[in-house]
N, CA, C and O atoms as CSV, one atom per row, in Angstrom:
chain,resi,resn,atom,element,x,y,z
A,1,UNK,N,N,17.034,3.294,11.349
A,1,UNK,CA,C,16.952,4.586,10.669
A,1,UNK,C,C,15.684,4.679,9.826
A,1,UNK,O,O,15.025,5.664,10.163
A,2,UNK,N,N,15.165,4.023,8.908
A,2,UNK,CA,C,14.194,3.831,8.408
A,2,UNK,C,C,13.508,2.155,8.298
A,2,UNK,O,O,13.916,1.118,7.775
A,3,UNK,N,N,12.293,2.517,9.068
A,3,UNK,CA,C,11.605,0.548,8.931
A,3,UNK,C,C,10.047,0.760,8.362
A,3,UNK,O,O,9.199,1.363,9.020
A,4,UNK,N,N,9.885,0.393,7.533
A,4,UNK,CA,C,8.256,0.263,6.947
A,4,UNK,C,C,7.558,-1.199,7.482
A,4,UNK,O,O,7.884,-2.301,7.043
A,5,UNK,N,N,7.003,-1.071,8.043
A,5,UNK,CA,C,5.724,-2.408,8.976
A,5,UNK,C,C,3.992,-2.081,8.132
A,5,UNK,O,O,3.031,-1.316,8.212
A,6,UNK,N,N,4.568,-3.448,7.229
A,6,UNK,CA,C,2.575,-3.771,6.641
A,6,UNK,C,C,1.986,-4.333,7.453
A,6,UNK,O,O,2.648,-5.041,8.212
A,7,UNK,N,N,0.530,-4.261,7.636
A,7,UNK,CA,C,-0.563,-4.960,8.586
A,7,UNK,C,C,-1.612,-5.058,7.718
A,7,UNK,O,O,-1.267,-4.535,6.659
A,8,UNK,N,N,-2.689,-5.463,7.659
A,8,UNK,CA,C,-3.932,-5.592,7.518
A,8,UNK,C,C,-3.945,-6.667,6.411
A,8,UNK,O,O,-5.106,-6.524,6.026
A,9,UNK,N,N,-3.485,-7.545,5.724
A,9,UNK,CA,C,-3.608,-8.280,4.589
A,9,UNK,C,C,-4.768,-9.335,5.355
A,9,UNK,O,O,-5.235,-9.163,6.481
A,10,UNK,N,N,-5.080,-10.447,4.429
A,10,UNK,CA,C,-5.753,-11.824,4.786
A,10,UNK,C,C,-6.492,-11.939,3.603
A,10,UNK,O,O,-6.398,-11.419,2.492
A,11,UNK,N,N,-7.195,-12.691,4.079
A,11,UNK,CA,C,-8.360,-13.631,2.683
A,11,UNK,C,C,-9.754,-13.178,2.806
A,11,UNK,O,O,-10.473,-13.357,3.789
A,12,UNK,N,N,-10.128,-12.456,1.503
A,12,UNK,CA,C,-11.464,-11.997,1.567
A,12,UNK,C,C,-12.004,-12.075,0.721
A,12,UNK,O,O,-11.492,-11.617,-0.300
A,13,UNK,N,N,-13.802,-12.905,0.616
A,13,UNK,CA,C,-14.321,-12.739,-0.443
A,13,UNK,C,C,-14.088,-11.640,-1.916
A,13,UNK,O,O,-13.472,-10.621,-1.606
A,14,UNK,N,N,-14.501,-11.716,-3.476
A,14,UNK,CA,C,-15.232,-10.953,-4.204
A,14,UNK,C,C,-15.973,-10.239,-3.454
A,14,UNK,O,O,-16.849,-10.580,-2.659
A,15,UNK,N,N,-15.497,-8.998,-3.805
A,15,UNK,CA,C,-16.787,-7.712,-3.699
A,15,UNK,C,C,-16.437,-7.149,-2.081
A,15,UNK,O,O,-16.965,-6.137,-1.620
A,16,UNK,N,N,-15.617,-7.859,-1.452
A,16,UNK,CA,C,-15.581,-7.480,0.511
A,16,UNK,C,C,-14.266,-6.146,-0.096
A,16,UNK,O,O,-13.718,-5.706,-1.106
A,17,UNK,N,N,-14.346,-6.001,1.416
A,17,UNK,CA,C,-13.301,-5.309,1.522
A,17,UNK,C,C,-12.339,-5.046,2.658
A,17,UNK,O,O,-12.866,-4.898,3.761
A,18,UNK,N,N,-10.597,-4.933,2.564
A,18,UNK,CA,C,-9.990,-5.200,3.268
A,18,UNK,C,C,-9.052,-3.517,3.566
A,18,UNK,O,O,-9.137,-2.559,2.797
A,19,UNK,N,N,-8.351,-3.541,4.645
A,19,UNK,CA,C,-7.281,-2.024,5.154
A,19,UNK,C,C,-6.328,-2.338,5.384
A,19,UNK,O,O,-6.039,-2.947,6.415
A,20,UNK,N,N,-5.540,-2.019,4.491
A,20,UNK,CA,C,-3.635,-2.191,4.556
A,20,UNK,C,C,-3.335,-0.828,5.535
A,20,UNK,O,O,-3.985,0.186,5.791
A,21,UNK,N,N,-1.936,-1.376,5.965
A,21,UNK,CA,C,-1.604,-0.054,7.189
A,21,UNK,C,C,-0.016,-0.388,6.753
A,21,UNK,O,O,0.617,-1.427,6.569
A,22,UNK,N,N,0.258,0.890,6.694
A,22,UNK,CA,C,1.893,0.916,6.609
A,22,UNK,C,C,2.424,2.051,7.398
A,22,UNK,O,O,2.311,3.247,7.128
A,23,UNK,N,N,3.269,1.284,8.837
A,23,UNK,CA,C,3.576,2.341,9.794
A,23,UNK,C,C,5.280,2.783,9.454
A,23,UNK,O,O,6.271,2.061,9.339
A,24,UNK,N,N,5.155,3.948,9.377
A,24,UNK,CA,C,6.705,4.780,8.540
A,24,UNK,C,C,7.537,4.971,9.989
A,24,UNK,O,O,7.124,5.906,10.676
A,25,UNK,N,N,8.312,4.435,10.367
A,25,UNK,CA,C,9.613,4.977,11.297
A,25,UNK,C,C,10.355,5.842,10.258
A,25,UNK,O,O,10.188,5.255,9.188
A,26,UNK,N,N,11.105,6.967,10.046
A,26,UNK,CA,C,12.325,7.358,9.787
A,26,UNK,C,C,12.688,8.484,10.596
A,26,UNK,O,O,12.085,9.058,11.504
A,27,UNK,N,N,14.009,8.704,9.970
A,27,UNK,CA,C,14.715,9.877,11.152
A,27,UNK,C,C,14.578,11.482,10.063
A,27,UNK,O,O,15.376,12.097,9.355
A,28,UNK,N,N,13.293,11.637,10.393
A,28,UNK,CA,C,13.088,13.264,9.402
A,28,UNK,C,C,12.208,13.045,8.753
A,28,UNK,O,O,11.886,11.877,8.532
A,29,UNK,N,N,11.492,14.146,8.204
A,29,UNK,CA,C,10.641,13.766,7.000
A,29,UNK,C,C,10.985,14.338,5.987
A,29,UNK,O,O,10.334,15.252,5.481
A,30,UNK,N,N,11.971,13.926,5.574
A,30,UNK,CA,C,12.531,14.058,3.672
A,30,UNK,C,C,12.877,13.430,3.017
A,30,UNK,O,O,13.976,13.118,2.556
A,31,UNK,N,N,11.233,12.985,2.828
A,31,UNK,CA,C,10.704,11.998,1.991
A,31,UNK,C,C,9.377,12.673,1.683
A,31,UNK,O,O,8.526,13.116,2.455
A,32,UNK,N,N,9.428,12.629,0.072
A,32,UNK,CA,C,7.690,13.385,-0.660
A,32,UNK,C,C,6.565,12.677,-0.887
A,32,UNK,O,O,5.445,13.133,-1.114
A,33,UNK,N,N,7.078,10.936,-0.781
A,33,UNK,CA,C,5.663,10.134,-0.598
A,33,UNK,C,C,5.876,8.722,-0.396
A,33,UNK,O,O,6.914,8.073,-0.528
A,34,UNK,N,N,4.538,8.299,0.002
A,34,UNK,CA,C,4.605,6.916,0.806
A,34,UNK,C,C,3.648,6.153,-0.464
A,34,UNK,O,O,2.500,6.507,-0.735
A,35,UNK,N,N,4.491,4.894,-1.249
A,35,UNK,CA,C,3.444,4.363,-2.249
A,35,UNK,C,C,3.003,2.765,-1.827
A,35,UNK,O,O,3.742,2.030,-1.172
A,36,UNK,N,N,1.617,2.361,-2.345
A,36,UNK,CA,C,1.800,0.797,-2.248
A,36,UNK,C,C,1.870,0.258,-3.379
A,36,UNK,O,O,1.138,0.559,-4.321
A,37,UNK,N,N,2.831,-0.666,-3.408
A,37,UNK,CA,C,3.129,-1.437,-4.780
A,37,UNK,C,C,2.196,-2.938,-4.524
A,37,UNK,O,O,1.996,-3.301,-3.365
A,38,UNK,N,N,1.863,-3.444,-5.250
A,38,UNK,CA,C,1.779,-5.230,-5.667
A,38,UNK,C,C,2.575,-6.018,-6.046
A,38,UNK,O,O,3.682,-5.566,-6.337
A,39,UNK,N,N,2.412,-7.028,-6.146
A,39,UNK,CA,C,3.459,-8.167,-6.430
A,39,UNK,C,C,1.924,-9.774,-7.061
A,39,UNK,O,O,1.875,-10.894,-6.552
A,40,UNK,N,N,1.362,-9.466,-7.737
A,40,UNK,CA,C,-0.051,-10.663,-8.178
A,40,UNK,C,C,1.495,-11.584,-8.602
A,40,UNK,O,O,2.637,-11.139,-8.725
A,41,UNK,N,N,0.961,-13.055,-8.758
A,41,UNK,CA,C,1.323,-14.324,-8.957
A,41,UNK,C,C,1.710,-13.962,-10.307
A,41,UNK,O,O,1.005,-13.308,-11.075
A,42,UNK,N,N,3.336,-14.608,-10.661
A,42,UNK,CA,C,3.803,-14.232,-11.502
A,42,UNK,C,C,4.074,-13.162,-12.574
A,42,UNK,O,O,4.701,-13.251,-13.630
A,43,UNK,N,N,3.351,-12.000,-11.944
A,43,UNK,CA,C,3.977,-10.969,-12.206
A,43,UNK,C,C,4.826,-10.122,-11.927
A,43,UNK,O,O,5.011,-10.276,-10.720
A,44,UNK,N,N,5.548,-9.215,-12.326
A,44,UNK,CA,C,6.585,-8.175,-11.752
A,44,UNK,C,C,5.222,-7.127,-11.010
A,44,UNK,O,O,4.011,-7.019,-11.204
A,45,UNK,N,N,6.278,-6.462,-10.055
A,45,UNK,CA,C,5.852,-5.586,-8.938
A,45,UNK,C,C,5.328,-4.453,-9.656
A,45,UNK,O,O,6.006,-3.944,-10.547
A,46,UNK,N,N,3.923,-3.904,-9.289
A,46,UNK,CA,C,3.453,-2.727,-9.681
A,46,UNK,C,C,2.854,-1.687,-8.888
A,46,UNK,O,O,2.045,-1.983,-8.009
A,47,UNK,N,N,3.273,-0.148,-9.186
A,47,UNK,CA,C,2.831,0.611,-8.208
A,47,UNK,C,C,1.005,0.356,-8.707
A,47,UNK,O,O,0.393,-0.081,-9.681
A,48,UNK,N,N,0.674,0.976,-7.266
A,48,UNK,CA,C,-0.665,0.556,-6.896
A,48,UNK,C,C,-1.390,2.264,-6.359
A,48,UNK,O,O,-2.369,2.765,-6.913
A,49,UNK,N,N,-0.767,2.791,-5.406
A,49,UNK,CA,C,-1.323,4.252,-5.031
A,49,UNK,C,C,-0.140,4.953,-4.217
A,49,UNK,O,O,0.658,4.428,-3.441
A,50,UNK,N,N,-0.270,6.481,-4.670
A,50,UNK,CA,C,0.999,6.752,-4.027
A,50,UNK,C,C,-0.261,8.351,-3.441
A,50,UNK,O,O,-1.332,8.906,-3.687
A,51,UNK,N,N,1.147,8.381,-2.416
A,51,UNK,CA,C,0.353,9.812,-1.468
A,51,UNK,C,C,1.627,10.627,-1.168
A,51,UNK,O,O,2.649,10.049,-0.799
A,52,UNK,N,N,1.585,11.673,-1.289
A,52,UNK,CA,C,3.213,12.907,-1.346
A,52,UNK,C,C,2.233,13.385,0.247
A,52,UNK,O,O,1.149,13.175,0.791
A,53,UNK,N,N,3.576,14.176,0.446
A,53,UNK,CA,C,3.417,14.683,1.394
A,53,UNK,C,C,2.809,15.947,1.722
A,53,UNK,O,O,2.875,16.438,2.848
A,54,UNK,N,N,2.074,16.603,0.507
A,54,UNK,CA,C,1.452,17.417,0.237
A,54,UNK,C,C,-0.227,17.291,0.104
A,54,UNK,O,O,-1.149,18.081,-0.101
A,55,UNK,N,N,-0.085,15.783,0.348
A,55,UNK,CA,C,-1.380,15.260,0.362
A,55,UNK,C,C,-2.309,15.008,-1.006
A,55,UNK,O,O,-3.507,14.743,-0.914
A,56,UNK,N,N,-1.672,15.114,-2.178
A,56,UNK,CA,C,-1.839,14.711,-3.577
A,56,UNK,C,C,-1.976,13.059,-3.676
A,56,UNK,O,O,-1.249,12.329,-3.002
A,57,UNK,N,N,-2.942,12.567,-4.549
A,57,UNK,CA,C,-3.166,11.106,-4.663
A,57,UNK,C,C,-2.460,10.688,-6.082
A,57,UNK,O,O,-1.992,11.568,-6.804
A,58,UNK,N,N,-2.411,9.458,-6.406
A,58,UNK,CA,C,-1.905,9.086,-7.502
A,58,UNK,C,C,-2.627,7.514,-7.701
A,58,UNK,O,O,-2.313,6.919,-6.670
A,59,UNK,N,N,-3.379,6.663,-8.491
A,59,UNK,CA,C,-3.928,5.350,-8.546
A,59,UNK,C,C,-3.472,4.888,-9.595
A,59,UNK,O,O,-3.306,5.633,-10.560
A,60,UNK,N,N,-3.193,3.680,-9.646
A,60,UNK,CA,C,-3.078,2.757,-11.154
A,60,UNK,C,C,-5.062,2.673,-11.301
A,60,UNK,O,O,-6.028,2.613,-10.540
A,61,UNK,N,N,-4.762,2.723,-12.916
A,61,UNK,CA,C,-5.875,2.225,-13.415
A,61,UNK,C,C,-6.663,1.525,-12.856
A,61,UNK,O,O,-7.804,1.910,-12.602
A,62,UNK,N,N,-6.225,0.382,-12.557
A,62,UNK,CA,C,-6.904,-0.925,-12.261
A,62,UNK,C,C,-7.319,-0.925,-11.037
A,62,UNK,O,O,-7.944,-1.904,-10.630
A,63,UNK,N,N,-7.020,0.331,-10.072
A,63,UNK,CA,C,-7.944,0.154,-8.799
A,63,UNK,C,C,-8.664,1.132,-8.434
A,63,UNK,O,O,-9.488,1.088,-7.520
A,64,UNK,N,N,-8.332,2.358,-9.316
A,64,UNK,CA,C,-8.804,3.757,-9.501
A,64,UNK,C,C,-10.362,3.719,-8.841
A,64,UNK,O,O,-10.815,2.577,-8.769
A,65,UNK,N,N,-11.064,4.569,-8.453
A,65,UNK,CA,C,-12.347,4.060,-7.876
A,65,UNK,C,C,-12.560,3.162,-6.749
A,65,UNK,O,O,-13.442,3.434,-5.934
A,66,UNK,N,N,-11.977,2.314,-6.646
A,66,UNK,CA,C,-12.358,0.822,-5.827
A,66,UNK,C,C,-11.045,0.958,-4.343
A,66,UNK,O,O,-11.193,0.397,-3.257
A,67,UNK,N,N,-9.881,1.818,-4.721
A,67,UNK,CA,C,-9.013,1.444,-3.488
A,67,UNK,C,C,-8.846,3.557,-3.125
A,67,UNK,O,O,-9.101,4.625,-3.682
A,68,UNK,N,N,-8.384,3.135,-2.116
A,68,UNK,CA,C,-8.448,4.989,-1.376
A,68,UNK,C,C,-6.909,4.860,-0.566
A,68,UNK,O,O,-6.954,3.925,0.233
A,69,UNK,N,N,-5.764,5.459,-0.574
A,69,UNK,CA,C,-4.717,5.803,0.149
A,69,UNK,C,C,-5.035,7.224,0.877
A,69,UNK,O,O,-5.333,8.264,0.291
A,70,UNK,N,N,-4.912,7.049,2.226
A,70,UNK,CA,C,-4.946,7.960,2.899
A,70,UNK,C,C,-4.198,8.430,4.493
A,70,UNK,O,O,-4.101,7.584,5.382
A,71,UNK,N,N,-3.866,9.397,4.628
A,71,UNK,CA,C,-3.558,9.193,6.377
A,71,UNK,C,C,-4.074,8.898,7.624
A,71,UNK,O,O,-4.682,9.798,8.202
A,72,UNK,N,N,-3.966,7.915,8.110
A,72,UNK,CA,C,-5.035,7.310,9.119
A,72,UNK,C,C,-4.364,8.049,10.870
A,72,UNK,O,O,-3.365,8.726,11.113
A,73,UNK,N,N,-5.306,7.590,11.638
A,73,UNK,CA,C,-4.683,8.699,12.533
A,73,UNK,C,C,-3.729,8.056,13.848
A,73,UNK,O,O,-3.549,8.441,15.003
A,74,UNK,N,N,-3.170,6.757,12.967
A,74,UNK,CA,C,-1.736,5.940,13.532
A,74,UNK,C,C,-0.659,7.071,13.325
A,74,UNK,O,O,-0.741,7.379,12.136
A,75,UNK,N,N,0.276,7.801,13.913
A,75,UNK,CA,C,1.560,7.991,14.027
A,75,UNK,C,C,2.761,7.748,12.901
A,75,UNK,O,O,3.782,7.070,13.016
A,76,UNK,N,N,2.364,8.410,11.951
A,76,UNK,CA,C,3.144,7.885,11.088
A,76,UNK,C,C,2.975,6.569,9.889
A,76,UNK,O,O,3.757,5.841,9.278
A,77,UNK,N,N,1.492,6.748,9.962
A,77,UNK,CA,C,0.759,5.393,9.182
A,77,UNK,C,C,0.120,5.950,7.887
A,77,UNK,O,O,-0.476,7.026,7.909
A,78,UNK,N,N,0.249,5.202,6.741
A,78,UNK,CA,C,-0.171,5.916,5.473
A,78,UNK,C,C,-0.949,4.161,5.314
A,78,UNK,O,O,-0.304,3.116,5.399
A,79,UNK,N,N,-2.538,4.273,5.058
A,79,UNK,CA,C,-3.524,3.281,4.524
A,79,UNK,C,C,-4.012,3.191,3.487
A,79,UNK,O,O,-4.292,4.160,2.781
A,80,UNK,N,N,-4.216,1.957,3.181
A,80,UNK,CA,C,-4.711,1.559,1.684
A,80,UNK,C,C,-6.209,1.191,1.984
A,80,UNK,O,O,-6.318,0.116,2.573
A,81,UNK,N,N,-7.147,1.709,1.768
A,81,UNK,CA,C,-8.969,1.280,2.009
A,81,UNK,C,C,-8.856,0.661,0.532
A,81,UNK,O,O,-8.578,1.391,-0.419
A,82,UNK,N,N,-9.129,-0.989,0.349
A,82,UNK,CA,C,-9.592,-1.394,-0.487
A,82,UNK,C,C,-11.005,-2.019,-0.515
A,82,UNK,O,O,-11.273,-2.982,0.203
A,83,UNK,N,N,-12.051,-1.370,-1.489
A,83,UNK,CA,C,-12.989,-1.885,-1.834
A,83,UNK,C,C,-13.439,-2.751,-2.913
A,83,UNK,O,O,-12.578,-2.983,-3.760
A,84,UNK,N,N,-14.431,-3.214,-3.064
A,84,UNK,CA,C,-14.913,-3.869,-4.206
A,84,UNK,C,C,-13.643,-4.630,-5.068
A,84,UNK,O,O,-13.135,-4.405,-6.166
A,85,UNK,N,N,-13.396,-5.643,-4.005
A,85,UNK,CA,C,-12.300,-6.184,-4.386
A,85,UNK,C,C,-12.182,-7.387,-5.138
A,85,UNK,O,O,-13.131,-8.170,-5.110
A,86,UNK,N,N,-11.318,-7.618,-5.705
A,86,UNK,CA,C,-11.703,-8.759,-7.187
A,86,UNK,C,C,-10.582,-9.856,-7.136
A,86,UNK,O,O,-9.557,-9.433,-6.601
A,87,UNK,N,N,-10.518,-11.147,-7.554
A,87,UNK,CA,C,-9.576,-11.803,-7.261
A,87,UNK,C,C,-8.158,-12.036,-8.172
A,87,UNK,O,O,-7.243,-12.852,-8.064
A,88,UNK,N,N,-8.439,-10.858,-9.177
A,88,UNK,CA,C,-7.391,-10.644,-9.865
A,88,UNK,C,C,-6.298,-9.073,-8.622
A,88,UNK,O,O,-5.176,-8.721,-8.988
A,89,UNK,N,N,-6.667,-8.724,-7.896
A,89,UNK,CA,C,-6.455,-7.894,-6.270
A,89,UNK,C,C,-5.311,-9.190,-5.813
A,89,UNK,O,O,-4.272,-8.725,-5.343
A,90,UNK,N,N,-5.348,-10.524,-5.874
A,90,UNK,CA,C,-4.659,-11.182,-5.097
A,90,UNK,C,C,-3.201,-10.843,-5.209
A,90,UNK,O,O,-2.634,-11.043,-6.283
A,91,UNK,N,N,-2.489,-10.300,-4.089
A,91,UNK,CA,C,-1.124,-10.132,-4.421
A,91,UNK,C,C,-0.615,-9.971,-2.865
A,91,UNK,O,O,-1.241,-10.018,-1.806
A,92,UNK,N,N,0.885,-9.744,-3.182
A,92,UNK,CA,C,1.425,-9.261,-2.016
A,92,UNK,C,C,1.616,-8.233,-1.711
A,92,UNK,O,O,2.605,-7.739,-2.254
A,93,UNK,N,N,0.901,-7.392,-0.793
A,93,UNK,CA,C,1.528,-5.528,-1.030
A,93,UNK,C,C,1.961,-5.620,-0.128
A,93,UNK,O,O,1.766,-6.447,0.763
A,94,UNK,N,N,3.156,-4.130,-0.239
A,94,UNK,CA,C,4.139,-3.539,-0.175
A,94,UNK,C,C,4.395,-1.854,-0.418
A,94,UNK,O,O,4.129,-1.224,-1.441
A,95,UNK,N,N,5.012,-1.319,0.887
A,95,UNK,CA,C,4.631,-0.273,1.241
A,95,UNK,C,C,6.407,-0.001,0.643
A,95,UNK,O,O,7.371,-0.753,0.783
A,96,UNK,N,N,6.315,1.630,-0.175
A,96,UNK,CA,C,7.635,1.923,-0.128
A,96,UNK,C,C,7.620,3.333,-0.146
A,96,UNK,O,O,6.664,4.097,-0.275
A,97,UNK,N,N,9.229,3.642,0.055
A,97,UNK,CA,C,9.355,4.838,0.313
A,97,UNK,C,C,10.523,5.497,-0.869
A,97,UNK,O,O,10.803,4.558,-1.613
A,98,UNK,N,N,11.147,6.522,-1.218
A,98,UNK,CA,C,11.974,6.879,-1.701
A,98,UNK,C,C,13.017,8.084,-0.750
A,98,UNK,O,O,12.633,9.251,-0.666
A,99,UNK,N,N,14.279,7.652,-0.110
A,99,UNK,CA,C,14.380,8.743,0.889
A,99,UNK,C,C,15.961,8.544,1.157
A,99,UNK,O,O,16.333,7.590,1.840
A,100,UNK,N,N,16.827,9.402,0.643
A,100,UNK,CA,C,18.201,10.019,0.863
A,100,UNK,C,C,18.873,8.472,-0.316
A,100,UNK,O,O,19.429,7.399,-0.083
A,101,UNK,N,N,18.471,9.091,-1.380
A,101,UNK,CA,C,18.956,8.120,-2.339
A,101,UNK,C,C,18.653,6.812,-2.774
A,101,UNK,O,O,19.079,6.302,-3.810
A,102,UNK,N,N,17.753,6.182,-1.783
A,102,UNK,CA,C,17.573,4.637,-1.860
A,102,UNK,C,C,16.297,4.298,-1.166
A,102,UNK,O,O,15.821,4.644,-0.085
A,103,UNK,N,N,15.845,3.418,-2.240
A,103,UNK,CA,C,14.678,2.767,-1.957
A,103,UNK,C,C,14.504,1.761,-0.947
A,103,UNK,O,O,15.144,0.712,-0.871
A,104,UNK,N,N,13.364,2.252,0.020
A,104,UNK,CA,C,12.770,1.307,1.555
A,104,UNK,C,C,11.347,1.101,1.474
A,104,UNK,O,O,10.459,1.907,1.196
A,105,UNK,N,N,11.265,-0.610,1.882
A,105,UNK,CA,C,10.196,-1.500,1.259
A,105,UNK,C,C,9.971,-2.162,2.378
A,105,UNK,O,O,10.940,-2.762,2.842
A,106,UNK,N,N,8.903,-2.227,2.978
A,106,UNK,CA,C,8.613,-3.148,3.826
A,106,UNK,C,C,8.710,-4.285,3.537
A,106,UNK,O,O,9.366,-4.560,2.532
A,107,UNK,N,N,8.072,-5.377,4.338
A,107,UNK,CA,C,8.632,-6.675,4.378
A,107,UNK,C,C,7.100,-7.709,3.726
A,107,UNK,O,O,6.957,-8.931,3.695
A,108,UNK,N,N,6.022,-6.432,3.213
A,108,UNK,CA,C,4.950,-7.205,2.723
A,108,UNK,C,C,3.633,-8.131,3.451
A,108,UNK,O,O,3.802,-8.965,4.341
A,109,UNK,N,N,2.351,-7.773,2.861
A,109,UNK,CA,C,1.248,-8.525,3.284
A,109,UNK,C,C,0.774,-9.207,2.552
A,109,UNK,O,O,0.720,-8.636,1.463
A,110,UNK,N,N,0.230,-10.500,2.504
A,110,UNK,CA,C,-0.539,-11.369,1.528
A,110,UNK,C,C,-2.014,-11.020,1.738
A,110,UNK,O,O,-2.617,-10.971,2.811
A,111,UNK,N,N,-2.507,-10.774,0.432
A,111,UNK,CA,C,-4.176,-10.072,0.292
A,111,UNK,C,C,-4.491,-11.552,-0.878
A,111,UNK,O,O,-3.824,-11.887,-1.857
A,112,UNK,N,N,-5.456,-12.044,-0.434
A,112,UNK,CA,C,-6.427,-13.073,-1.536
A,112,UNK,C,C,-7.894,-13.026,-1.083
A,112,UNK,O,O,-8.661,-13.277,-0.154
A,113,UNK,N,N,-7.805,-12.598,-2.197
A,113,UNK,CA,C,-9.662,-12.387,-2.763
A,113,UNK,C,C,-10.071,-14.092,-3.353
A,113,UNK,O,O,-9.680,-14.753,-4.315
A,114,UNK,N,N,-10.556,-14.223,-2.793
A,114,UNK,CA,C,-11.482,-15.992,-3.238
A,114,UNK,C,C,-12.434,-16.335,-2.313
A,114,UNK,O,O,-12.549,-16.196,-1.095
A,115,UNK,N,N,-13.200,-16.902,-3.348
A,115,UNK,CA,C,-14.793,-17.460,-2.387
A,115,UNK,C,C,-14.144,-18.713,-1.742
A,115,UNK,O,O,-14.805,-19.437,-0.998
């Protein structure tokens, strides 16, 4: 009924840059937006960029400028373009949704920024 699939994570220098892909299965679209959260080393999970279905953006601070959520022209795929990426970036993202009461989370990509 609903499955969220992350792709694009891996290991990339300071300063490179990497493309998260989060492909949305559900049955309808009523649901108002597709967000990516983080998960950095010992911290709790934080939203990261969210996109409504109206096509409105939303960024945390900390990547504002440097990362871009957008619709890519996969079938149901909402992307994260991260640039100028820093190794405090190292985390696990995670694509979620909010849709008929309850929260759906993919199953996560590992992103590390290190020389």
């Amino acid at each position: 009924q609903v499955q969220l699939v992350e792709s694009g994570g891996g290991l990339v220098q300071p300063g490179g840059s990497l493309r998260l892909s989060c492909e949305v299965s559900v049955a309808g679209t009523n649901y108002n937006a597709v967000d990516w959260y983080r998960q950095r080393p010992g911290n709790q999970r934080e939203l990261v960029a969210t996109i409504t279905k109206r096509g409105n953006k939303v960024y945390s601070s900390s990547v504002k400028g440097r990362f871009t959520i957008f619709r890519d022209s996969v079938k149901g795929a909402t992307s994260l373009q991260m640039d100028s990426l820093k190794p405090e970036d190292t985390a696990v993202y995670y694509c979620h949704l909010w849709w008929e009461g309850s929260d759906h989370w993919g199953q996560g990509t590992q992103v590390t920024v290190s020389s």
